[in-house]
C-alpha positions as CSV (number, residue, x, y, z in Angstrom):
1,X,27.5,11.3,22.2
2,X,24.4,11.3,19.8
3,X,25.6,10.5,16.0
4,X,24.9,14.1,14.7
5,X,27.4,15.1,17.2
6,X,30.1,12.0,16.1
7,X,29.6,13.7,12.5
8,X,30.9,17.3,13.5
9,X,34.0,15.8,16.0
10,X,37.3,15.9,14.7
11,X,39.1,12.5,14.4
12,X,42.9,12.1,16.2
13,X,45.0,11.8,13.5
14,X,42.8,12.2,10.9
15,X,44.9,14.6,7.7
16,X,43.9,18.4,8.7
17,X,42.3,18.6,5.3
18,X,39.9,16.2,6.1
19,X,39.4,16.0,10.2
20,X,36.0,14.6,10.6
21,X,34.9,10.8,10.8
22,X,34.4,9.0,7.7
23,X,31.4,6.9,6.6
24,X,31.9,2.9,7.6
25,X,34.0,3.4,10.4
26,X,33.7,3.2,14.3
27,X,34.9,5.9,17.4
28,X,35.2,6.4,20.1
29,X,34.9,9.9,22.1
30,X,37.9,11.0,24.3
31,X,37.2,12.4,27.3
32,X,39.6,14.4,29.7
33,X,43.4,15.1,29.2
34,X,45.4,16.5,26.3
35,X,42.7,15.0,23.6
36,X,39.4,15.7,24.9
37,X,37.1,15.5,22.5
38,X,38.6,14.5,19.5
39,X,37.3,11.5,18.2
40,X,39.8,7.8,17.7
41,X,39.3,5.3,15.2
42,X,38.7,1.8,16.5
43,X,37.2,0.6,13.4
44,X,39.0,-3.6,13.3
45,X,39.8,-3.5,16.8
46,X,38.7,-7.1,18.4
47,X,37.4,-6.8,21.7
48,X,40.7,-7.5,23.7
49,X,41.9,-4.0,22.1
50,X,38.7,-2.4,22.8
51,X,38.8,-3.5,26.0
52,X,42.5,-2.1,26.5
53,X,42.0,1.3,25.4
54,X,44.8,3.0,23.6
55,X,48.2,4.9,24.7
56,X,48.3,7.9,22.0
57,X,51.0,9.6,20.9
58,X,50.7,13.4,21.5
59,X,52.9,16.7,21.9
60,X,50.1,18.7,24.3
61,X,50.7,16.5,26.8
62,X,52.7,16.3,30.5
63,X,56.0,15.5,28.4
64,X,55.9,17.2,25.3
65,X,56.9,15.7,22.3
66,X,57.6,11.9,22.2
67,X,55.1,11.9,25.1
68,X,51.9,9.4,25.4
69,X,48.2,10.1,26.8
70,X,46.5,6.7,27.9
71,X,42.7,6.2,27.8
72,X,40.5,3.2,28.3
73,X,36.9,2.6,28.1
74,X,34.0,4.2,30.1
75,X,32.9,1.0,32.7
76,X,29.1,2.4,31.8
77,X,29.4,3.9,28.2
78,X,32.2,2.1,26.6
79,X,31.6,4.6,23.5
80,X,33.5,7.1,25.8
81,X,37.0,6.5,26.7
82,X,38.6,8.3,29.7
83,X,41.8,10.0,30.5
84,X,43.9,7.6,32.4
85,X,47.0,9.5,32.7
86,X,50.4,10.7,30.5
87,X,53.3,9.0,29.9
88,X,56.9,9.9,28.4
């Protein structure tokens, strides 16, 4: 993703008043699943967190409400983190 295209994503959430990325801080792109393409905050994540990707709460997913969709870093573009799969 080149850095005019970070500036138009919309940030997972971010306040629906203000969905895009703010100056200062650091995303990554979701790819695949329920949140493809929004955009997660990672900014003062250390690099065993980074490395761990992120299980995100979300209702558009497998189980609804209460329900979790995991992604984890790209192995060549780790600015891009992949769908790993839903959990409840």
């Amino acid at each position: 993703m080149d850095d005019e295209a970070l500036l138009r994503g919309r940030v997972y959430g971010a306040d629906h008043d203000d969905p895009g990325p703010q100056p200062g801080h650091e995303y990554r792109e979701l790819v695949g699943g329920p949140l493809d393409g929004l955009l997660l905050d990672v900014t003062g994540w250390g690099t065993e967190q980074l490395a761990d990707g992120a299980a995100l709460s979300t209702e558009i997913g497998r189980y609804g409400a209460g329900g979790r969709a995991h992604y984890g870093p790209r192995p060549a573009d780790p600015r891009r983190w992949d769908w790993r799969g839903d959990t409840p």
